[in-house]
N, CA and C of each residue as an Amber inpcrd file, in Angstrom:
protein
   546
  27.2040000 -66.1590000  13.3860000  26.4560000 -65.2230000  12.6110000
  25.0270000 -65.7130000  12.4580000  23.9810000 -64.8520000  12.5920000
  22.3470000 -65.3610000  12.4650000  22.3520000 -65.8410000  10.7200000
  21.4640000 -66.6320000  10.7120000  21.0900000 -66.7810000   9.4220000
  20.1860000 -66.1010000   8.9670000  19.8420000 -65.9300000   7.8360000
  18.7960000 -64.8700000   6.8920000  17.6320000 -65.6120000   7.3610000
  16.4340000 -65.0330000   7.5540000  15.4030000 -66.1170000   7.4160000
  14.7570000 -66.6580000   5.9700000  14.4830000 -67.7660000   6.0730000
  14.1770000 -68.4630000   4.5400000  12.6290000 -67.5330000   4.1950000
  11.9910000 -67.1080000   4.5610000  11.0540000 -66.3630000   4.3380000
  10.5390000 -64.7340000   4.6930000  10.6020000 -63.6110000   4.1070000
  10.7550000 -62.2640000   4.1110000   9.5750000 -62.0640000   3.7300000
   8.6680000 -61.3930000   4.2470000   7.6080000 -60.6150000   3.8140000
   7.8520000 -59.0450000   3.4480000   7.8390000 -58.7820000   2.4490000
   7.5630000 -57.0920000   1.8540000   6.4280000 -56.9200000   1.0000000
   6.5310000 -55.9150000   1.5110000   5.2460000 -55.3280000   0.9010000
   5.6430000 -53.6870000  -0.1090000   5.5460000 -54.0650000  -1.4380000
   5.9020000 -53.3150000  -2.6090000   4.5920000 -52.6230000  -3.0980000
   4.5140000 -50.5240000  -3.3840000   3.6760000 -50.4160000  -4.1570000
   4.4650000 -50.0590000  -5.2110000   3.5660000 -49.6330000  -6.2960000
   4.2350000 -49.3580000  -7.6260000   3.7230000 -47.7640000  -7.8870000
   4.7320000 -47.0950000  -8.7340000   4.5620000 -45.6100000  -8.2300000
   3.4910000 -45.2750000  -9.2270000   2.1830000 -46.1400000  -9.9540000
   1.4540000 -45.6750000 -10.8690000   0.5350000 -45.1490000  -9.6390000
   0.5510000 -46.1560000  -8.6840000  -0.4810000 -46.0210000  -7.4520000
  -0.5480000 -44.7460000  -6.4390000   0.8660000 -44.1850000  -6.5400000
   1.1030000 -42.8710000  -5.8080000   0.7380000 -41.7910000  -6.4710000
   0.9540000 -41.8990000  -7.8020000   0.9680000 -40.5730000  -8.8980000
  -0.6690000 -40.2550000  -8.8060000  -1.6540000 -41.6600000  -9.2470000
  -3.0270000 -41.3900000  -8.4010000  -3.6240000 -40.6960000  -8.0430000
  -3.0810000 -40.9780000  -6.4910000  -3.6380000 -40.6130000  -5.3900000
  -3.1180000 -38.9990000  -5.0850000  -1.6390000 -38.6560000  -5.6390000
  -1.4930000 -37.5150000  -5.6100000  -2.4880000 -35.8990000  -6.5400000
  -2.3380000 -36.8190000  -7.8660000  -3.5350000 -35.9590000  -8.7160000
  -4.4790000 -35.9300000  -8.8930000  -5.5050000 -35.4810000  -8.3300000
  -6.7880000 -35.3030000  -7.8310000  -6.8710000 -34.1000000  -8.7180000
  -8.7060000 -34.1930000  -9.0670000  -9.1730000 -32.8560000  -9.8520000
  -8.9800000 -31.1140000  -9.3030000  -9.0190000 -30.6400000  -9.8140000
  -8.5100000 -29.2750000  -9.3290000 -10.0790000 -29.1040000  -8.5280000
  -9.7900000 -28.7150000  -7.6990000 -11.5760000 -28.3740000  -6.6980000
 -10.8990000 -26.8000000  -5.9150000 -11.7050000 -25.8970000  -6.4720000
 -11.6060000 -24.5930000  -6.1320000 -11.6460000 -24.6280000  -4.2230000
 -10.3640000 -23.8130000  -4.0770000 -10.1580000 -23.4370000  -2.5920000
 -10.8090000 -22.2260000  -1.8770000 -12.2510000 -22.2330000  -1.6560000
 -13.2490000 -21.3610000  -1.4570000 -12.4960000 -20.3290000  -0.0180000
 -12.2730000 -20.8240000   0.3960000 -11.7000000 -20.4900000   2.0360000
 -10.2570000 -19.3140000   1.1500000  -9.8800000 -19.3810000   0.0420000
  -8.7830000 -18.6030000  -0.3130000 -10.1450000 -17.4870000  -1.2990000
 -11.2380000 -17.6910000  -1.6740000 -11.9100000 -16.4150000  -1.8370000
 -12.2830000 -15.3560000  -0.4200000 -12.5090000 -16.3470000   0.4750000
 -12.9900000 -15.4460000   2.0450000 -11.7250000 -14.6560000   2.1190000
 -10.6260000 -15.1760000   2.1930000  -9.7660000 -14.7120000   2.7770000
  -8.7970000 -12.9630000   1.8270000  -8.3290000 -12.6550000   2.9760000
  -8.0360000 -11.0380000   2.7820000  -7.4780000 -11.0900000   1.2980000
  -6.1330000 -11.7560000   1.4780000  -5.9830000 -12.1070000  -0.5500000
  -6.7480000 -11.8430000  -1.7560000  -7.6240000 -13.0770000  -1.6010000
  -8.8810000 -13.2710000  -2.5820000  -9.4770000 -12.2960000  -2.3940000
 -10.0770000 -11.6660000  -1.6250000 -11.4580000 -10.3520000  -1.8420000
 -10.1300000  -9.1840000  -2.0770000  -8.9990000  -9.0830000  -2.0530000
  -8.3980000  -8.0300000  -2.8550000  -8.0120000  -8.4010000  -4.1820000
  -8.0780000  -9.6020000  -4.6290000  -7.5210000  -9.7240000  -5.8430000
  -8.5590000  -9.6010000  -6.8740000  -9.7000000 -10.1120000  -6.1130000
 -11.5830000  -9.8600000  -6.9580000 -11.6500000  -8.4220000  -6.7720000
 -11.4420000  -7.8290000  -6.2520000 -11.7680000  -6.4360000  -6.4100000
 -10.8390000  -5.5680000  -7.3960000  -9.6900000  -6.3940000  -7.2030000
  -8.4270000  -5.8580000  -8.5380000  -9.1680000  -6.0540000  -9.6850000
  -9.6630000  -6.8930000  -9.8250000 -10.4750000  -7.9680000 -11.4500000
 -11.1840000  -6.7580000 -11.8620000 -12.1300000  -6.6200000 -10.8030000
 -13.5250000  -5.7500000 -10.7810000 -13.0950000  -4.5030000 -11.4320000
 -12.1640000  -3.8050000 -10.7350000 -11.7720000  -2.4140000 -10.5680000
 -11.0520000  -2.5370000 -11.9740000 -10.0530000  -3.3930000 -12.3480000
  -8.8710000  -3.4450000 -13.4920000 -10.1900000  -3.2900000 -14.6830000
 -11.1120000  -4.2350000 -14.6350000 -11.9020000  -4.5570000 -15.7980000
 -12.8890000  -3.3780000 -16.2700000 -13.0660000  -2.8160000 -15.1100000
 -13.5540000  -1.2970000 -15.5190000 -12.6860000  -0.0700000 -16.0640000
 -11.5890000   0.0370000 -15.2420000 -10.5640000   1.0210000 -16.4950000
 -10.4270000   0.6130000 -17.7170000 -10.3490000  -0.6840000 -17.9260000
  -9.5360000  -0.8310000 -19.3750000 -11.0590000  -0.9050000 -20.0810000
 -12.5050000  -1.1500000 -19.5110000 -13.1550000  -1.1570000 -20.5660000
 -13.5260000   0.4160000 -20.8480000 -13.8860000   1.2060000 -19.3230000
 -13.5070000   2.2820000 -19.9110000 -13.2600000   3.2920000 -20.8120000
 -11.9130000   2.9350000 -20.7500000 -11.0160000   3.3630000 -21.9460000
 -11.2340000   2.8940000 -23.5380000 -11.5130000   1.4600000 -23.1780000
 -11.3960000   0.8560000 -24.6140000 -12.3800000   1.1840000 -25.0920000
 -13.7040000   1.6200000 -24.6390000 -15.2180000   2.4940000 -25.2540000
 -14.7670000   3.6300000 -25.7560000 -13.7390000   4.1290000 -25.4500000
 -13.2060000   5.7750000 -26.2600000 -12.1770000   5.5480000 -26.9650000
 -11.7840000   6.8400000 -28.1100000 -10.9020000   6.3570000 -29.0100000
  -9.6810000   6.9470000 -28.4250000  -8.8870000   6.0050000 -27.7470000
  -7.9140000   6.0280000 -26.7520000  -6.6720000   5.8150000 -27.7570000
  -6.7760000   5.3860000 -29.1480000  -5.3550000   5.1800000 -29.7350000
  -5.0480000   6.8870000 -30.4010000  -6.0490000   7.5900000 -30.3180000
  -5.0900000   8.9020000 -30.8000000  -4.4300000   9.4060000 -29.5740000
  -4.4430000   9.0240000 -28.9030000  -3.8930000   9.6190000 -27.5940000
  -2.5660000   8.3990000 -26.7580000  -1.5010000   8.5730000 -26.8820000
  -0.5530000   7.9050000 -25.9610000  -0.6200000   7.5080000 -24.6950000
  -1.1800000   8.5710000 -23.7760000  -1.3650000   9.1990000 -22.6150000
  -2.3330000   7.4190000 -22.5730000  -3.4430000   7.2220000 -22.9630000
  -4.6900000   6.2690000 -22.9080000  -3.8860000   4.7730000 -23.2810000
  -3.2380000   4.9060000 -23.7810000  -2.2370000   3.5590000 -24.8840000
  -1.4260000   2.7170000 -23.5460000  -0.7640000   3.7940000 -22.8930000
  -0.1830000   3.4650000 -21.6290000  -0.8840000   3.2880000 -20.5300000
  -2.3110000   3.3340000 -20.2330000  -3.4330000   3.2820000 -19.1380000
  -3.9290000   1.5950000 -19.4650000  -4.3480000   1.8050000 -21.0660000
  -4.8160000   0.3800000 -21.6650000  -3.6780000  -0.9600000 -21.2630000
  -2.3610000  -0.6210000 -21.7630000  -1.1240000  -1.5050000 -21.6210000
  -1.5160000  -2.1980000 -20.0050000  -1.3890000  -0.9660000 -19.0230000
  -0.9630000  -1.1240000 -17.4660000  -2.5380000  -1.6250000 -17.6380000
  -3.4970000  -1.5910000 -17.7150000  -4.7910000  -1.9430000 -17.1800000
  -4.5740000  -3.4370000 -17.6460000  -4.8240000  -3.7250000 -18.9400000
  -4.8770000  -4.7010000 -19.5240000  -3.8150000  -6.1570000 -19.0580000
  -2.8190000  -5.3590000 -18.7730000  -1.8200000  -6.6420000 -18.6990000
  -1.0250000  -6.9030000 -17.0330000  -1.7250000  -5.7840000 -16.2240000
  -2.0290000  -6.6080000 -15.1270000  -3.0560000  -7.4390000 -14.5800000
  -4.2160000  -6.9760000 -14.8670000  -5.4380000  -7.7560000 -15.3830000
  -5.4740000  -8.6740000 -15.4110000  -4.4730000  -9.6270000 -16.5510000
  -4.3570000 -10.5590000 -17.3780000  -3.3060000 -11.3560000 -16.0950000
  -2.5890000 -10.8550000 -15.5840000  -1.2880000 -11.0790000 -14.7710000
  -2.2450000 -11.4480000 -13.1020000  -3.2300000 -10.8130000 -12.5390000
  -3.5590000 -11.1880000 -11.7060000  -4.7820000 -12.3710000 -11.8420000
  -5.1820000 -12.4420000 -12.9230000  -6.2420000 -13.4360000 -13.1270000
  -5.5540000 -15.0280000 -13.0720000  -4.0960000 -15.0930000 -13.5990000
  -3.2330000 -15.5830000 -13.5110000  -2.9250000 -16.3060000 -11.9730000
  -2.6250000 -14.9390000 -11.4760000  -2.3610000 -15.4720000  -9.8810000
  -3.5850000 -15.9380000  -9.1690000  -4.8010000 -15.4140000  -9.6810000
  -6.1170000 -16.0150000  -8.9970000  -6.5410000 -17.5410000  -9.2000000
  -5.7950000 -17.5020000 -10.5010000  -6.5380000 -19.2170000 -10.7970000
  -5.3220000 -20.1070000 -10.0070000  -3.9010000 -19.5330000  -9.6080000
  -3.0980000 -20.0990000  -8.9710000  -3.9130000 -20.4100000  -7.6660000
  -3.9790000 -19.7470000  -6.5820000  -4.1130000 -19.5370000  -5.8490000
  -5.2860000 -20.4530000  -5.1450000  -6.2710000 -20.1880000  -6.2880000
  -8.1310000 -20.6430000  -6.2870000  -7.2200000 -22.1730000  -5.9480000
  -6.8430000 -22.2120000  -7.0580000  -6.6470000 -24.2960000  -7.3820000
  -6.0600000 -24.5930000  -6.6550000  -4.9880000 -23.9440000  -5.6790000
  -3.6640000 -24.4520000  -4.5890000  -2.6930000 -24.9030000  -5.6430000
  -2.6570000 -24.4560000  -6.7200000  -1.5480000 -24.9140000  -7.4740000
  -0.0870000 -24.4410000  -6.9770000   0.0040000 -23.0480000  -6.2410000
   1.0960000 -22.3950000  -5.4670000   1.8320000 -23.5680000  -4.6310000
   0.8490000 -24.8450000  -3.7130000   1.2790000 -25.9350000  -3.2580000
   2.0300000 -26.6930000  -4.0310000   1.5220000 -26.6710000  -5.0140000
   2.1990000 -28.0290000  -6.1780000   3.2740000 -27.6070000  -6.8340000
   3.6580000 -25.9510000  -6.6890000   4.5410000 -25.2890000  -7.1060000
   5.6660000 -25.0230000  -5.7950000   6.0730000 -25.6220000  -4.9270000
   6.5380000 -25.3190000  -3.8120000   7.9330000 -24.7470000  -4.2810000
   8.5180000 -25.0840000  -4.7810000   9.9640000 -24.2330000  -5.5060000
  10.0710000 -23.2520000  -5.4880000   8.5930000 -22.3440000  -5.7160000
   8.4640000 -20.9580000  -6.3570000   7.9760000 -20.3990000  -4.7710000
   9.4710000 -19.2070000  -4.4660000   8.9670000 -18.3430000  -3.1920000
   7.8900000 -17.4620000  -3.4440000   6.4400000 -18.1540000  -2.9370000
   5.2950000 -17.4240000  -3.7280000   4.9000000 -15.9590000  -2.7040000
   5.2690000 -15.7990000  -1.6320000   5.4130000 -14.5950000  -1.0240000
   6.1140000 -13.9760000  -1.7520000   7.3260000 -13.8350000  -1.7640000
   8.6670000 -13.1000000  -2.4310000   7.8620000 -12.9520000  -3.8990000
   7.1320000 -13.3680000  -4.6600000   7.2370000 -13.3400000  -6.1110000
   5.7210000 -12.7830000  -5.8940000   4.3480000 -12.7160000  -5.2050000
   3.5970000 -11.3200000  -5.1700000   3.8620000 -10.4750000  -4.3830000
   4.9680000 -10.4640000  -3.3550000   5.0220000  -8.8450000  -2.9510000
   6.1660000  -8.0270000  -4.1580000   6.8900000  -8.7440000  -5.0450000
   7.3430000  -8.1940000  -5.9550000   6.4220000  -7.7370000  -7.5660000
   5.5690000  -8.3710000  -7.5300000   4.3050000  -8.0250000  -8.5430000
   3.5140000  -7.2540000  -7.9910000   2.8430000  -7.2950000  -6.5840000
   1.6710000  -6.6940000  -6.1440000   2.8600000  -5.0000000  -6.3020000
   4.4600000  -5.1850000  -5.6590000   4.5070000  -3.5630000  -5.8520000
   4.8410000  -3.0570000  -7.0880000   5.4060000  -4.1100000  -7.9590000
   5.3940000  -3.0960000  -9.1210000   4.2090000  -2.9400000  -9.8350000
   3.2000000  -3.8210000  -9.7540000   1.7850000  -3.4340000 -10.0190000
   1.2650000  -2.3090000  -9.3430000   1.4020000  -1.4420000  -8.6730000
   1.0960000  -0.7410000  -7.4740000   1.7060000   0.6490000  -8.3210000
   3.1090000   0.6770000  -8.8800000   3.8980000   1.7340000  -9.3930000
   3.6150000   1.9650000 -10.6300000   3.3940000   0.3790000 -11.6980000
   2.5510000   0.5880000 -12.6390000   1.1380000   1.5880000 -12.8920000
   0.4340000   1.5480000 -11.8910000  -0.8450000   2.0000000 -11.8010000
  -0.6060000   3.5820000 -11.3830000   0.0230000   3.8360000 -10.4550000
   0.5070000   5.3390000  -9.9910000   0.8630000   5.9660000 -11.2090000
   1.6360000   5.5260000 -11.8200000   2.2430000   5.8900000 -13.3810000
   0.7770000   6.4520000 -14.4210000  -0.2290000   5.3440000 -14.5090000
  -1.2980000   5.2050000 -15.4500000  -2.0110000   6.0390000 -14.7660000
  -2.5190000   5.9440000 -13.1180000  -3.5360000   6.6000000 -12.7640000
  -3.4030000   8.4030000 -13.4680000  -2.1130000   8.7650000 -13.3420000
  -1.5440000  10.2010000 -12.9040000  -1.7010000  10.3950000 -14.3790000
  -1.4340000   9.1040000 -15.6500000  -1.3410000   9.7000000 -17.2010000
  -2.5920000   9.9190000 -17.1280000  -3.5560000   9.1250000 -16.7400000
  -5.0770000   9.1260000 -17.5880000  -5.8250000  10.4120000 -16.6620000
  -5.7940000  10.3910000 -15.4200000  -6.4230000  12.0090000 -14.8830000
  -5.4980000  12.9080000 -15.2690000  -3.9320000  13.0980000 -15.8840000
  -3.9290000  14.6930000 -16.2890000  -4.4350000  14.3860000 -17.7040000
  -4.7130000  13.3950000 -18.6340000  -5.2660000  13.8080000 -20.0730000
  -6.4670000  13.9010000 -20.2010000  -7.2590000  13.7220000 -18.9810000
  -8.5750000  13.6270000 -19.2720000  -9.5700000  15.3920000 -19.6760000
  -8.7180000  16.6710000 -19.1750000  -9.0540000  17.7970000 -19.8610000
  -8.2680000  18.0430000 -21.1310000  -7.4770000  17.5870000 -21.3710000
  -6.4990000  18.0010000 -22.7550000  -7.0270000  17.3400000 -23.7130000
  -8.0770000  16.1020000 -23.6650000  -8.2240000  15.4410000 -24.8220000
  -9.6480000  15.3220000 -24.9020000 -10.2520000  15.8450000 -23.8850000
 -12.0360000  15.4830000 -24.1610000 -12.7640000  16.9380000 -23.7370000
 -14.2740000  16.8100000 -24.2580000 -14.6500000  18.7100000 -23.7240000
 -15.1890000  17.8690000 -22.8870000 -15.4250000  18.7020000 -21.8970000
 -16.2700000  18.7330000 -20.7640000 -17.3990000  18.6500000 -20.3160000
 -18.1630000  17.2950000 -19.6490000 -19.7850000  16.9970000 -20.2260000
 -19.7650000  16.0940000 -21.2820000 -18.8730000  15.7110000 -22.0530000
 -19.2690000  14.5870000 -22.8750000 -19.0020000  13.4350000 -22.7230000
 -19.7690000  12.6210000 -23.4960000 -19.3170000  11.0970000 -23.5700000
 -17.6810000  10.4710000 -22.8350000 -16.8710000  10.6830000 -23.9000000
 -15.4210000  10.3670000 -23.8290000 -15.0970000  11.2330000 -22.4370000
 -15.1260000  12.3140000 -21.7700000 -14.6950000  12.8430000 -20.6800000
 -15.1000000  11.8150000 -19.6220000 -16.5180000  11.8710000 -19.7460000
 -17.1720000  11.0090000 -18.0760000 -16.5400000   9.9430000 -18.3980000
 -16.2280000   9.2910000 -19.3080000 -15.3420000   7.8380000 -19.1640000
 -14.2120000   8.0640000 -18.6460000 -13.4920000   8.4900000 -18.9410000
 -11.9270000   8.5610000 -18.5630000 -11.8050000   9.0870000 -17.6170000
 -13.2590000  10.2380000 -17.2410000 -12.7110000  10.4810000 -16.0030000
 -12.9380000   9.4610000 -14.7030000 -14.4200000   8.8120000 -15.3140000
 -14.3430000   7.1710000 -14.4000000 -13.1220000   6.4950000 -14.5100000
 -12.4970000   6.2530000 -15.9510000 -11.4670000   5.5580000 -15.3130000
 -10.4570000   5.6060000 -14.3720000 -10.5180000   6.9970000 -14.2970000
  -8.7940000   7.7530000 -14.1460000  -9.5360000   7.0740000 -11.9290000
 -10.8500000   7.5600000 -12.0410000 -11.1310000   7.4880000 -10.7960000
 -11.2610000   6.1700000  -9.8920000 -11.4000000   4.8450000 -11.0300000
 -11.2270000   3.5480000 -10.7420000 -10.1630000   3.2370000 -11.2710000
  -8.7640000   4.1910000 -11.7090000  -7.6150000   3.6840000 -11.5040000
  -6.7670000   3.5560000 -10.8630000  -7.4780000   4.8320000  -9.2040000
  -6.9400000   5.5590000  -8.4280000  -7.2790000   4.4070000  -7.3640000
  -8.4490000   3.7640000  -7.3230000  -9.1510000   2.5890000  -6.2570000
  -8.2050000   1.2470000  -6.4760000  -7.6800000   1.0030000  -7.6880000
  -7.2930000  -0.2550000  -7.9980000  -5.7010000  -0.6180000  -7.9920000
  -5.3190000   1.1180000  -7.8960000  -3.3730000   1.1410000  -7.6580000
  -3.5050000   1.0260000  -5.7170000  -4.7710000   1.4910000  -5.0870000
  -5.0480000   1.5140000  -3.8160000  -4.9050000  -0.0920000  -3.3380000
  -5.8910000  -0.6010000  -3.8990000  -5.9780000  -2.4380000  -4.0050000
  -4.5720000  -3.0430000  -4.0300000  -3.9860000  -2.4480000  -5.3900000
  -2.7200000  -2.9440000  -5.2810000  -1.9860000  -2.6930000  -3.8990000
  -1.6670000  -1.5300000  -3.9380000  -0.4780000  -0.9440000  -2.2910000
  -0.9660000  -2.2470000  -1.2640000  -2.6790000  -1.8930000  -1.0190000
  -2.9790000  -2.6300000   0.1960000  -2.2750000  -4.1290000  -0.1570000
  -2.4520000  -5.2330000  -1.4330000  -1.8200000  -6.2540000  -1.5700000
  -0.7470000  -6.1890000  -1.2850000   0.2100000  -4.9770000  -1.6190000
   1.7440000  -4.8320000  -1.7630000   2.3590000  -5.1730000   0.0090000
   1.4090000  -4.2100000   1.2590000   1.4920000  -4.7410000   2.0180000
   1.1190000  -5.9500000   2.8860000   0.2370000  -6.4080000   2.4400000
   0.3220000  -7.7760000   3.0140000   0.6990000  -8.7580000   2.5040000
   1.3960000  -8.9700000   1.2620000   2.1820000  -9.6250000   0.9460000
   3.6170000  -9.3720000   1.5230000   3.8350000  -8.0350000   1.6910000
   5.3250000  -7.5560000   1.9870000   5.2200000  -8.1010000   3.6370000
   3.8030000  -8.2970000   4.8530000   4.1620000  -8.9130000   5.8290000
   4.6150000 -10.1900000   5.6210000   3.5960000 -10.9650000   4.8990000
   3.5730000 -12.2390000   4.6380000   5.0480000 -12.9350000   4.4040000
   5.7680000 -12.3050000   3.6560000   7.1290000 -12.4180000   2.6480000
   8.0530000 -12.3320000   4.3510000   7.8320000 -11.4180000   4.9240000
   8.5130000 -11.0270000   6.2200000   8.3540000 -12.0320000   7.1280000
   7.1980000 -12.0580000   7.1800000   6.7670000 -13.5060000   8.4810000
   6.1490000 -12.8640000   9.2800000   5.5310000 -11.8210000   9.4650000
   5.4900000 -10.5600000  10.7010000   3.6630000 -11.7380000  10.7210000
   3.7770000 -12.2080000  12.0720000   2.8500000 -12.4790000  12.7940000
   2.5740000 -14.1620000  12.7450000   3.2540000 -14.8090000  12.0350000
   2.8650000 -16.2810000  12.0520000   4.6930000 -16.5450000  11.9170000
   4.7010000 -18.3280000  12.1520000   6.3810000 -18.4180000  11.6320000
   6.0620000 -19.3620000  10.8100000   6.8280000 -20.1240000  10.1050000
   7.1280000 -20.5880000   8.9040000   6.1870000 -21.9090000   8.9660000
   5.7170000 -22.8160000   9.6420000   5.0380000 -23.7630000   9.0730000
   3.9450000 -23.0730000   9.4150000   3.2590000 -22.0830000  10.5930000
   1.9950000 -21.6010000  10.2900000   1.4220000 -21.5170000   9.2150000
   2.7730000 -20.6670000   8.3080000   2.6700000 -19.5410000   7.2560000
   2.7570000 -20.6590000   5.6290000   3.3690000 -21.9380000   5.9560000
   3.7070000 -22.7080000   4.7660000   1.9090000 -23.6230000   4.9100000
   1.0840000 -23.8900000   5.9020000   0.3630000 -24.6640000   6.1820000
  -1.2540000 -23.8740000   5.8570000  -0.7940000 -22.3060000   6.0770000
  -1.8580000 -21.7350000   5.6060000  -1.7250000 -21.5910000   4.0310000
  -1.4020000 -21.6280000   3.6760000  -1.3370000 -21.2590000   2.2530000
  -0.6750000 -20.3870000   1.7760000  -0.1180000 -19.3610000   2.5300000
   0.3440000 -18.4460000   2.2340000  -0.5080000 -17.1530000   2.1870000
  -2.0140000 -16.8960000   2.2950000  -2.5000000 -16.3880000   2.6410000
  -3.0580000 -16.2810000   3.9560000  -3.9750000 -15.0770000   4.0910000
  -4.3800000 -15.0420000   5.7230000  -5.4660000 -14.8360000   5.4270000
């Protein structure tokens, strides 16, 4: 039988040294604003932030019809700003658990149905609740008309997330290496 040798060299790090080198400051992923994603999700911001202010300039609580435009404006809004700061930071990476295709083509479409819902409340109330030529009308009817651009934004997300989720044009480490966007 060989003998052990009387002298072993190893070489030990200690995992304070890995944790480190792994957490690095969050540094915004500019290349995920260029990309098709990002300039639809800034234009969601854009478009979302104009209905709900919109609305919120008129007195939208006597009216239901406006209550349910504010809700859907407001709290997808809030929901995609969410996914933007994901996205910006690569935190979606650090989150690898989470099927992040599967989980925005399931937001981008019910965000999409949300908005169809709101667009259709806020353009039919916009003659039943305001005269014609005034203040409160030209708003709502801007909104109703940048609610119609921003359920559009959505669909378009809905489908390219729904390729993305599919795989339709890259395969799986392309698609895990890009980010998940294109």
């Amino acid at each position: 039988m060989a003998e052990f040798p009387s002298k072993v060299s190893t070489r030990t790090s200690s995992p304070a040294q890995g944790v480190g080198a792994s957490v690095s400051a969050l540094r915004p992923d500019l290349g995920f604003v260029r990309s098709a994603l990002g300039v639809l999700a800034l234009l969601q911001l854009v478009l979302g932030l104009l209905v709900w202010a919109l609305i919120a300039d008129t007195p939208y609580h006597l009216y239901p019809a406006y209550g349910w435009v504010m809700f859907v404006a407001v709290f997808l809004w809030l929901v995609t700003i969410v996914f933007f700061i994901i996205y910006l930071f690569q935190l979606h990476m650090k989150l690898y658990m989470v099927p992040w295709p599967l989980v925005l083509m399931i937001f981008f479409v019910a965000a999409t149905v949300l908005y169809i819902t709101a667009f259709i409340s806020c353009a039919a109330a916009v003659d039943l609740t305001s005269l014609k030529g005034s203040r409160p009308y030209n708003q709502r009817s801007a909104a109703s008309f940048f609610a119609c651009l921003v359920m559009i934004a959505y669909g378009v997300s809905a489908f390219f997330s729904f390729q993305a989720w599919r795989g339709v044009g890259s395969n799986a480490a392309t698609s895990q290496m890009a980010g998940g966007y294109s």
